[in-house]
C-alpha positions as a Python dict, from the first residue, in 0.01 Angstrom:
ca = {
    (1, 'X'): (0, 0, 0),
    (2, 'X'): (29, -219, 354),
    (3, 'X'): (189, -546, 295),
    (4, 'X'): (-26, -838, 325),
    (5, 'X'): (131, -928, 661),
    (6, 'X'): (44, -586, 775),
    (7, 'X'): (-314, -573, 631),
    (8, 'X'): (-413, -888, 791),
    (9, 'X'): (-294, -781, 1136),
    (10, 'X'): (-448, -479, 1082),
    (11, 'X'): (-820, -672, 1015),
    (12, 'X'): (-720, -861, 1291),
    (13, 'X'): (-649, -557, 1582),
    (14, 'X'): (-990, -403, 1460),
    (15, 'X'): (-1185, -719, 1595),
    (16, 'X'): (-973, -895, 1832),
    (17, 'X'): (-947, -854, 2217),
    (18, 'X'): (-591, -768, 2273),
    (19, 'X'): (-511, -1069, 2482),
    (20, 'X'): (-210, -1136, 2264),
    (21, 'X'): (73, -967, 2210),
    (22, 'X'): (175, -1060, 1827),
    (23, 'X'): (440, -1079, 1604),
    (24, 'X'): (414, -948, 1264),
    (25, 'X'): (372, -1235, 1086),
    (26, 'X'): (24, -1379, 934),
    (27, 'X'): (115, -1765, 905),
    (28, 'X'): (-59, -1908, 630),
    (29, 'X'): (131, -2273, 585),
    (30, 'X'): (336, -2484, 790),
    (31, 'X'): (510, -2793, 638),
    (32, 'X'): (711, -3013, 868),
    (33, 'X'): (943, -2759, 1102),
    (34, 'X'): (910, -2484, 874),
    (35, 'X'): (667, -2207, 861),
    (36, 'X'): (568, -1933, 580),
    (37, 'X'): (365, -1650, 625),
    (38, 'X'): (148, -1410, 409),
    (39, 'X'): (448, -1252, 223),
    (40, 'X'): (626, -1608, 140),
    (41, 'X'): (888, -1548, 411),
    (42, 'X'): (1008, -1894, 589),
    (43, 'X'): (1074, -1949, 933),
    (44, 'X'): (1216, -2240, 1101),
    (45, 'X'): (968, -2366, 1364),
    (46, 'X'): (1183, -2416, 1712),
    (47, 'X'): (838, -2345, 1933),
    (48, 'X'): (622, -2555, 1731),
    (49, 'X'): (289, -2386, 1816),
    (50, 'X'): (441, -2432, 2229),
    (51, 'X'): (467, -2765, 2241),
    (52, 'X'): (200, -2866, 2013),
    (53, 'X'): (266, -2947, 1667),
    (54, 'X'): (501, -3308, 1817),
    (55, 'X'): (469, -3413, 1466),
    (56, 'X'): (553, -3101, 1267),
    (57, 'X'): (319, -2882, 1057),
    (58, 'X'): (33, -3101, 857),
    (59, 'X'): (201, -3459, 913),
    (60, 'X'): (57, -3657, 618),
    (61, 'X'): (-76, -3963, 893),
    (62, 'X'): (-208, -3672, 1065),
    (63, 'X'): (-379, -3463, 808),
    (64, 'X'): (-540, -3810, 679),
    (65, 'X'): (-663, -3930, 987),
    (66, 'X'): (-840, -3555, 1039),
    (67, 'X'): (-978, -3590, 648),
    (68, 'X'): (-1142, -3915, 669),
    (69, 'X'): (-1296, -3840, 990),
    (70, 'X'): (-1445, -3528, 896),
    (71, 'X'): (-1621, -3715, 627),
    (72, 'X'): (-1729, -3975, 861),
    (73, 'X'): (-1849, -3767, 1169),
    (74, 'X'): (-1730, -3440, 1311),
    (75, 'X'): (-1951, -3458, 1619),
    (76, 'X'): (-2207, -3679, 1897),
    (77, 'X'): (-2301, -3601, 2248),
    (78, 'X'): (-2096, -3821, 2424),
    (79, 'X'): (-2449, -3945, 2568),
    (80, 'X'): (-2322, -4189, 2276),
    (81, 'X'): (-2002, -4420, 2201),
    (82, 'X'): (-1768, -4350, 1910),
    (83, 'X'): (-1479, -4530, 1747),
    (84, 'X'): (-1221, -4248, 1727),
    (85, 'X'): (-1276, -4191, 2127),
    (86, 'X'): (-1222, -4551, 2204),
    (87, 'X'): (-926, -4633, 2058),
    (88, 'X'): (-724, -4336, 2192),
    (89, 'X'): (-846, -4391, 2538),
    (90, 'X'): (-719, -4785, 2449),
    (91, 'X'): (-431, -4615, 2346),
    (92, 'X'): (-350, -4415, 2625),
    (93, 'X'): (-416, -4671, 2877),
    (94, 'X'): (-238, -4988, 2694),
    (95, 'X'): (54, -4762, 2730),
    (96, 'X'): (77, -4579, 3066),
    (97, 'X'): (-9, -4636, 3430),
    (98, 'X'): (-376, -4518, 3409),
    (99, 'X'): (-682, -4784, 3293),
    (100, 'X'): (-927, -4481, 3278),
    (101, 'X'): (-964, -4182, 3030),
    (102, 'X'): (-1153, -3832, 3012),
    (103, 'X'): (-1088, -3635, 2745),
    (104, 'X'): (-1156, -3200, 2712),
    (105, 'X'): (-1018, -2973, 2478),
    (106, 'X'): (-762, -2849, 2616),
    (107, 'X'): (-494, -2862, 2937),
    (108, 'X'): (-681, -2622, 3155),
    (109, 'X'): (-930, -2872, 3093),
    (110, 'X'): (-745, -3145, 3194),
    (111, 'X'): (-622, -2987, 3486),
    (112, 'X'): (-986, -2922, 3608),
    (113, 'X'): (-1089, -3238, 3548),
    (114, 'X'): (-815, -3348, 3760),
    (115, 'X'): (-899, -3098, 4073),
    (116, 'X'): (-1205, -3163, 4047),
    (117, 'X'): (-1160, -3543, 4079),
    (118, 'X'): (-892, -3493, 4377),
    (119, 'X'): (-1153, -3319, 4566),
    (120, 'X'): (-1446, -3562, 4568),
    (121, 'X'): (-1233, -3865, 4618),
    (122, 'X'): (-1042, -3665, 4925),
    (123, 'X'): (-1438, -3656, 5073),
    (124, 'X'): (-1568, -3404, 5297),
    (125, 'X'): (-1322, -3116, 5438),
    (126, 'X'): (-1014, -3271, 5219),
    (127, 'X'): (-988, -2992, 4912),
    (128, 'X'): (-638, -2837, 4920),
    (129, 'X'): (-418, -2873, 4684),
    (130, 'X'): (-36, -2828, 4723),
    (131, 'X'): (160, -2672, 4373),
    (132, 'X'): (454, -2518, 4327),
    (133, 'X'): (592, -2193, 4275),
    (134, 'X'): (656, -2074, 3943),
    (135, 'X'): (438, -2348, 3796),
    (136, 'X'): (176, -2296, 3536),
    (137, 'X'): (-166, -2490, 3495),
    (138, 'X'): (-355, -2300, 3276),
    (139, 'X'): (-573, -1975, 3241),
    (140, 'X'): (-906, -2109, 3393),
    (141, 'X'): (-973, -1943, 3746),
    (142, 'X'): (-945, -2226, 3927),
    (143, 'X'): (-619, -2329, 3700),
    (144, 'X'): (-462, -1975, 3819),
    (145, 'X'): (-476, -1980, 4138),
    (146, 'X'): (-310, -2352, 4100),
    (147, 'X'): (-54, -2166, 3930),
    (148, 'X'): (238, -2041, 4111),
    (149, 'X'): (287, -1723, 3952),
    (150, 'X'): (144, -1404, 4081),
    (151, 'X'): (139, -1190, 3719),
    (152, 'X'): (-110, -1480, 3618),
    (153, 'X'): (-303, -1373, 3878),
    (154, 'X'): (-283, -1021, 3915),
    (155, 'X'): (-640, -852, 3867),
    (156, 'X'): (-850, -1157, 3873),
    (157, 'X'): (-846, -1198, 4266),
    (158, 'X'): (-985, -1298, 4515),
    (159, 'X'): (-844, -1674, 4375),
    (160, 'X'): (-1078, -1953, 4435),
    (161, 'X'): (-997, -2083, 4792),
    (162, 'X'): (-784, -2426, 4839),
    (163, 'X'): (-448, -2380, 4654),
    (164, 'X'): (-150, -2313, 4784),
    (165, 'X'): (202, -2280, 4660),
    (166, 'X'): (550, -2474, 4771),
    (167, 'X'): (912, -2334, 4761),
    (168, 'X'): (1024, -2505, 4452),
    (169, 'X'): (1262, -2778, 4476),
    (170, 'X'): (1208, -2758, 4870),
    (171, 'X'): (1038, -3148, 4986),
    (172, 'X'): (1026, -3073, 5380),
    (173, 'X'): (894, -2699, 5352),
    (174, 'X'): (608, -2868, 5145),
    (175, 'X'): (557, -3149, 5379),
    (176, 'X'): (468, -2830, 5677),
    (177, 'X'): (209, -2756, 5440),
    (178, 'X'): (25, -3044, 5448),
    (179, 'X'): (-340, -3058, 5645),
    (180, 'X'): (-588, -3299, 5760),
    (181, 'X'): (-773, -3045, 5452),
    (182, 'X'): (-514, -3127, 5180),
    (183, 'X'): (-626, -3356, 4910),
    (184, 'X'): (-331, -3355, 4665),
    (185, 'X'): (-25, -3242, 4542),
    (186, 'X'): (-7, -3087, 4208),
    (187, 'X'): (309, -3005, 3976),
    (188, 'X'): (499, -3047, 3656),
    (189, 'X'): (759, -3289, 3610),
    (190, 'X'): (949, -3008, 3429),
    (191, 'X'): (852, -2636, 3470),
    (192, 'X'): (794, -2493, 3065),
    (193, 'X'): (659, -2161, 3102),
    (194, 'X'): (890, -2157, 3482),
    (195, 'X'): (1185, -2123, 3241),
    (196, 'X'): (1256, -2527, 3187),
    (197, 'X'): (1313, -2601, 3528),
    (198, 'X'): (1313, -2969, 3545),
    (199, 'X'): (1243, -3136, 3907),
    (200, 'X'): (1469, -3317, 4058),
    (201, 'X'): (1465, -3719, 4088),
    (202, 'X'): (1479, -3749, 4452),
    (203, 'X'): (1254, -3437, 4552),
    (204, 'X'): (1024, -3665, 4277),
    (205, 'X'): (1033, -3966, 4450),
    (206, 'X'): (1009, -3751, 4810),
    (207, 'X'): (642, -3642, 4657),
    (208, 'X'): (528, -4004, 4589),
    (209, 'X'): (622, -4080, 4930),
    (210, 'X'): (454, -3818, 5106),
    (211, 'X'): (129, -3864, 4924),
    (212, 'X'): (173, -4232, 5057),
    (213, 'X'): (242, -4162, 5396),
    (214, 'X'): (-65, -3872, 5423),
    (215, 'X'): (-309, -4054, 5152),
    (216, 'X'): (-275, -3759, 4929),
    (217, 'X'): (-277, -3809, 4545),
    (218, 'X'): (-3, -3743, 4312),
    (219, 'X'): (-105, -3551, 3980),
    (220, 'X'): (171, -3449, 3733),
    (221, 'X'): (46, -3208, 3448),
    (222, 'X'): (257, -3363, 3186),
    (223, 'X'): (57, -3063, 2960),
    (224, 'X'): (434, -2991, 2782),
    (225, 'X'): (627, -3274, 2877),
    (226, 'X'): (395, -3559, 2791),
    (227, 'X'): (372, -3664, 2397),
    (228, 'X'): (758, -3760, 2355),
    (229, 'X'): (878, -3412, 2431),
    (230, 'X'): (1105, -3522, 2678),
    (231, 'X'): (1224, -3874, 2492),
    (232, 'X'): (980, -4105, 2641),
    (233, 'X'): (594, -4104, 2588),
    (234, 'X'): (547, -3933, 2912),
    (235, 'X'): (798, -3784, 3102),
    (236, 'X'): (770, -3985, 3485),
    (237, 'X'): (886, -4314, 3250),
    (238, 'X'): (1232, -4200, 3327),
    (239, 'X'): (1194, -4044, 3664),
    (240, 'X'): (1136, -4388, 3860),
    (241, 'X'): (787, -4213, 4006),
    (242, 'X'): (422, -4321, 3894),
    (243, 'X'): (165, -4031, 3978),
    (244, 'X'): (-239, -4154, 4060),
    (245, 'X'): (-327, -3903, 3791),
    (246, 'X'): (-176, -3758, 3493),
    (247, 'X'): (-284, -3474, 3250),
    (248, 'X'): (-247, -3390, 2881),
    (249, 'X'): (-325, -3191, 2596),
    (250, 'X'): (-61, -2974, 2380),
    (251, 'X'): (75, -3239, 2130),
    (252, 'X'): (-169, -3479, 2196),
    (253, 'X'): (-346, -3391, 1873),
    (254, 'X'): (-100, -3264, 1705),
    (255, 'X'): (-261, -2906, 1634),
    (256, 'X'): (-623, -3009, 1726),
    (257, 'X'): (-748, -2903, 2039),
    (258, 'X'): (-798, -3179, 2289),
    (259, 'X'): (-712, -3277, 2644),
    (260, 'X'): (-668, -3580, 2872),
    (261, 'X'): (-690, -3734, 3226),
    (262, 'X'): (-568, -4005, 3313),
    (263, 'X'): (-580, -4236, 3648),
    (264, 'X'): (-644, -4567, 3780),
    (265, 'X'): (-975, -4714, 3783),
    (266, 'X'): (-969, -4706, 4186),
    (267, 'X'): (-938, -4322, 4185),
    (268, 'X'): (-1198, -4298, 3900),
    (269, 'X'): (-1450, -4448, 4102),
    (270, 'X'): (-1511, -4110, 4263),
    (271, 'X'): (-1673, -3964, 3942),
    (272, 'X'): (-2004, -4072, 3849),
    (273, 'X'): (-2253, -3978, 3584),
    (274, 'X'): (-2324, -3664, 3584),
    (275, 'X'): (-2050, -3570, 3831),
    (276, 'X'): (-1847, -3426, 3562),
    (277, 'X'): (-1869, -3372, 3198),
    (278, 'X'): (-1758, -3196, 2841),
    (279, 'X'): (-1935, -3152, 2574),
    (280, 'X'): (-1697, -3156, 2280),
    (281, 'X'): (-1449, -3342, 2477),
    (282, 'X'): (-1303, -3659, 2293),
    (283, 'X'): (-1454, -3473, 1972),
    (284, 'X'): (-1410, -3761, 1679),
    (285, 'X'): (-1232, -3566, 1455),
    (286, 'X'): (-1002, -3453, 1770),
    (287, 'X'): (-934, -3845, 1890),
    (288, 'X'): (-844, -3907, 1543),
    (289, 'X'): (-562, -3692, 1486),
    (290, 'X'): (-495, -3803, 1853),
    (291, 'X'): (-519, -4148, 1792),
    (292, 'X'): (-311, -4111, 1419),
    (293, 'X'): (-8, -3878, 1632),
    (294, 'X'): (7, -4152, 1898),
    (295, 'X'): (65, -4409, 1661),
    (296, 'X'): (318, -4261, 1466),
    (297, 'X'): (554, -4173, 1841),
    (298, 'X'): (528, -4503, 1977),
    (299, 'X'): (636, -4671, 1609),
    (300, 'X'): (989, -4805, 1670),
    (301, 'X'): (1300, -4615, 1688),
    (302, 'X'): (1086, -4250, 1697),
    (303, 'X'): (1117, -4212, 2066),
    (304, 'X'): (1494, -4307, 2100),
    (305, 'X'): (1555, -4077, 1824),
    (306, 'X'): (1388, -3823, 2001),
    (307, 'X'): (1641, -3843, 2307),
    (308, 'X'): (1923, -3834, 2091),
    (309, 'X'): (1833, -3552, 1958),
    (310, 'X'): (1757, -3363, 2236),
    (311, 'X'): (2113, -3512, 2356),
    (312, 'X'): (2287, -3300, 2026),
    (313, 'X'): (2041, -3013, 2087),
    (314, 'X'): (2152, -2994, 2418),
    (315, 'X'): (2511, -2990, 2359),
    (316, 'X'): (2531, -2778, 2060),
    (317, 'X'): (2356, -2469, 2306),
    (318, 'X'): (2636, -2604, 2583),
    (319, 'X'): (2884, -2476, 2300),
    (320, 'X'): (2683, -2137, 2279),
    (321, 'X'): (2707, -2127, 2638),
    (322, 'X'): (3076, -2182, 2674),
    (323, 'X'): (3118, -1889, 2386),
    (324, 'X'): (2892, -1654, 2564),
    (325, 'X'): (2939, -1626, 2929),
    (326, 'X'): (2844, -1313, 2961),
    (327, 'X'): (2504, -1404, 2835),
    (328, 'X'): (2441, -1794, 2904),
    (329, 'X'): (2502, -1990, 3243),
    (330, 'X'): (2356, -2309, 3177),
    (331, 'X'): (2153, -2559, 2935),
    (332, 'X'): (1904, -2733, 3124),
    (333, 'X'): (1621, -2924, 2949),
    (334, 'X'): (1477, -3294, 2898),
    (335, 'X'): (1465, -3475, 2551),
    (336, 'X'): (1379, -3111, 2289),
    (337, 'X'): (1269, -2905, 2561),
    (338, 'X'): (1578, -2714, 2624),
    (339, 'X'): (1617, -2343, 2812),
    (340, 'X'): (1941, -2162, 2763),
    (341, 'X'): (1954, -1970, 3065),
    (342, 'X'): (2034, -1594, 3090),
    (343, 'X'): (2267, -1452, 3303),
    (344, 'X'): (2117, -1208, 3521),
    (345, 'X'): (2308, -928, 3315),
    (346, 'X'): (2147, -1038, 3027),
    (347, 'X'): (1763, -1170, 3118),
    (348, 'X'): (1601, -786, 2978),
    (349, 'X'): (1786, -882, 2651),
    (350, 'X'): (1567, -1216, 2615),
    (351, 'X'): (1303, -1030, 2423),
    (352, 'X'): (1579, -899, 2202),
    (353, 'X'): (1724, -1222, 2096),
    (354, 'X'): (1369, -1368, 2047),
    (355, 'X'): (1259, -1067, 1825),
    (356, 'X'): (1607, -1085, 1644),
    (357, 'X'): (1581, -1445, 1602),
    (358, 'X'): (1186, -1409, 1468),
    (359, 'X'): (1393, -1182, 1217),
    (360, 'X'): (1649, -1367, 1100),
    (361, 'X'): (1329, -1670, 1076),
    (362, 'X'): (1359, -1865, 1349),
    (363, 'X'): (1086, -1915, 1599),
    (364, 'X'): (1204, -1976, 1971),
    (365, 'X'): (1050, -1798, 2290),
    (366, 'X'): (1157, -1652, 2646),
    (367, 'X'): (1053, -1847, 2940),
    (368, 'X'): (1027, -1732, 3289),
    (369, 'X'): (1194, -1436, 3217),
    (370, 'X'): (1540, -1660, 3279),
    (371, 'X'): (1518, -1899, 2968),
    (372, 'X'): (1577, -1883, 2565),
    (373, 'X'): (1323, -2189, 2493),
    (374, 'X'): (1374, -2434, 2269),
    (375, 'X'): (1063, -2654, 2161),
    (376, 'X'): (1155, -2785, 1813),
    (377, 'X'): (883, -3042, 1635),
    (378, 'X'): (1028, -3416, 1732),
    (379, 'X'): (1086, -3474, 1379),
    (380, 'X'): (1340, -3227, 1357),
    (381, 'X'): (1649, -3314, 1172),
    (382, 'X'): (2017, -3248, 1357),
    (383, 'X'): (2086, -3015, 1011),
    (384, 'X'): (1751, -2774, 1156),
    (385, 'X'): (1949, -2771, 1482),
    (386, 'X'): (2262, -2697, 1303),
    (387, 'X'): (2081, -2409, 1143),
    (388, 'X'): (1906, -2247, 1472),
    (389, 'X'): (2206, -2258, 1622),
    (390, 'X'): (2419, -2123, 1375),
    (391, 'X'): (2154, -1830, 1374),
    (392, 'X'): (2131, -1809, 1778),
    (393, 'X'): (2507, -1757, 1762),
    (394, 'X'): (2461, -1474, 1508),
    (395, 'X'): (2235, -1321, 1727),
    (396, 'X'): (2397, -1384, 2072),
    (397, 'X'): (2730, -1234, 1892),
    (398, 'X'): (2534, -902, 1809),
    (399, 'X'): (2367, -889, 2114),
    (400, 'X'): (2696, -971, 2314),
    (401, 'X'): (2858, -632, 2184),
    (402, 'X'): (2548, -437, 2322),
    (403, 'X'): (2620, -558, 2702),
}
């Protein structure tokens, strides 16, 4: 007789295109950081749906706010105004640089919306957009080809025209790839799926001031590191640069899917009714949880607590680091994103130590084929990070005597 987490995946390979390559695990309940699946096995949550679940599994604000909503009103054209909508665009606005709001489902979403809007304010002949390599920007087409990574794009070419990709880290060979045709440049404060490659400060702050010089705007897809992940509400609060447009999505609602962008009311001039549009975007039951997961991260003390947490996360995979040299190089990370990077003797073993962590229960993930990923809920408590790491040095130790 197949076990039940068998059976399940079995139902689910029968129907399913096979655009995912699963673990076998059916998840059936998630509490806090902790996850069980079909056969009451617990794992400890350290990817958190990637970047998602901010708050943990079913946060009781959360799960309220999505309950009494439901019961209220689950959907309107947005040919109409609703509560829910409003307050999280108040929300978002009282507490960033932006005074206007669009909300989609999801980051690729957001990251349309925001090409799209770069384009008709850069007028006639000004559409390219400068990103970076080994960003990510979502799955869309136009998204992919905005992303600077080839296996993303392999087999869906020709890309849409008008993207083009910068040397990372490298401010003057992007500044020879501006044209009187470029309308923007696009990138990610920190690279996630790039294996947690944050930006540097003064290549940052280089951006802003090219975009000044040639009238180009600055988007940051703040996709993973906006929502607290980083230890401020959004991550280019402690990077001393304001972009003209922002996007989010991830743990905006908590587990619901919903997107945002964000600018200033002179940029969204440029769209007009009609010009652009979504039809379950800013969904009521969506903004809720939205507007219920916002509240809760900018209550006192949460997003200071983040950073020192991500301080002890940090330095407790330092420690792994300095005990496995022959397998770790470096911690680099903001707030609880963290990557523990491989050395290049060890990156085909990443895999390994995920699967062998997803054994031992832990949830954690391989980025850019360089990077262990850590992505813990932000209510994590320093004894979860005790545990992970107490069960990342298990596995580094067996994987160390394999090399």
């Amino acid at each position: 007789m197949a076990s039940a987490n068998k059976e399940i995946a079995a139902r689910s390979d029968r129907v399913f295109i096979g655009t995912y390559s699963r673990y076998p695990a059916t998840m059936v309940k998630g509490v806090g950081c902790r996850l069980t699946d079909a056969e009451g096995k617990e794992y400890l949550d350290f990817l958190a749906g990637i970047a998602v679940c901010g708050l943990g599994h079913c946060h009781p604000a959360v799960t309220a706010a999505i309950c009494h909503q439901a019961g209220v009103l689950v959907h309107v054209s947005n040919l109409y105004y609703t509560e829910a909508q409003t307050e999280l665009a108040e929300l978002l606005t009282t507490n960033s640089f932006a005074d206007r709001v669009f909300l989609a489902n999801s980051g690729a979403e957001a990251n349309e919306a925001a090409i799209k809007l770069a384009r008709i304010r850069g007028g006639e002949g000004r559409y390219r957009i400068i990103s970076l390599s080994g960003s990510f920007h979502g799955r869309t087409l136009a998204t992919v080809a905005a992303t600077g990574q080839a296996k993303f794009q392999k087999g869906f070419e020709p890309m849409p025209e008008g993207f083009s990709h910068a040397p990372f880290g490298d401010l003057a060979a992007l500044e020879a790839m501006i044209t009187d045709q470029t309308c923007a440049i696009l990138c990610e404060p920190l690279q996630g799926e790039g294996g947690v490659r944050p930006l540097d400060r003064d290549y940052l702050q280089g951006l802003r001031a090219l975009c000044d010089r040639h009238d180009l705007l600055l988007i940051f897809d703040e996709i993973q590191t906006g929502m607290g992940r980083t230890g401020t509400l959004f991550a280019y609060e402690q990077l001393g640069v304001v972009p003209d447009i922002m996007t989010l999505a991830k743990a905006l609602g908590n587990g619901l899917p919903i997107g945002a962008m964000v600018t200033t009311k002179e940029i969204a001039a440029a769209f007009t009714p009609g010009s652009h549009a979504s039809t379950f975007g800013g969904n009521p039951v969506a903004s809720a949880a939205a507007v219920a997961t916002m509240k809760v991260m900018l209550a006192d003390g949460f997003l200071a607590e983040v950073r020192a947490k991500g301080d002890y996360l940090h330095e407790q995979l330092q420690g792994l680091a300095g005990r496995f040299p022959a397998l770790a190089t470096e911690v680099r990370g903001l707030g609880l994103i963290q990557g523990l990077v491989l050395t290049e003797e060890a990156v085909e073993k990443g895999g390994t130590i995920v699967a062998r962590m997803f054994a031992k229960g832990c949830l954690i993930n391989f980025a850019g084929n360089v990077a262990l990923r850590f992505l813990p809920p932000l209510i994590v408590s320093r004894g979860e990070i005790d545990q992970m790491i107490a069960l990342l040095a298990e596995v580094l130790a067996e994987v160390s005597g394999e090399i």
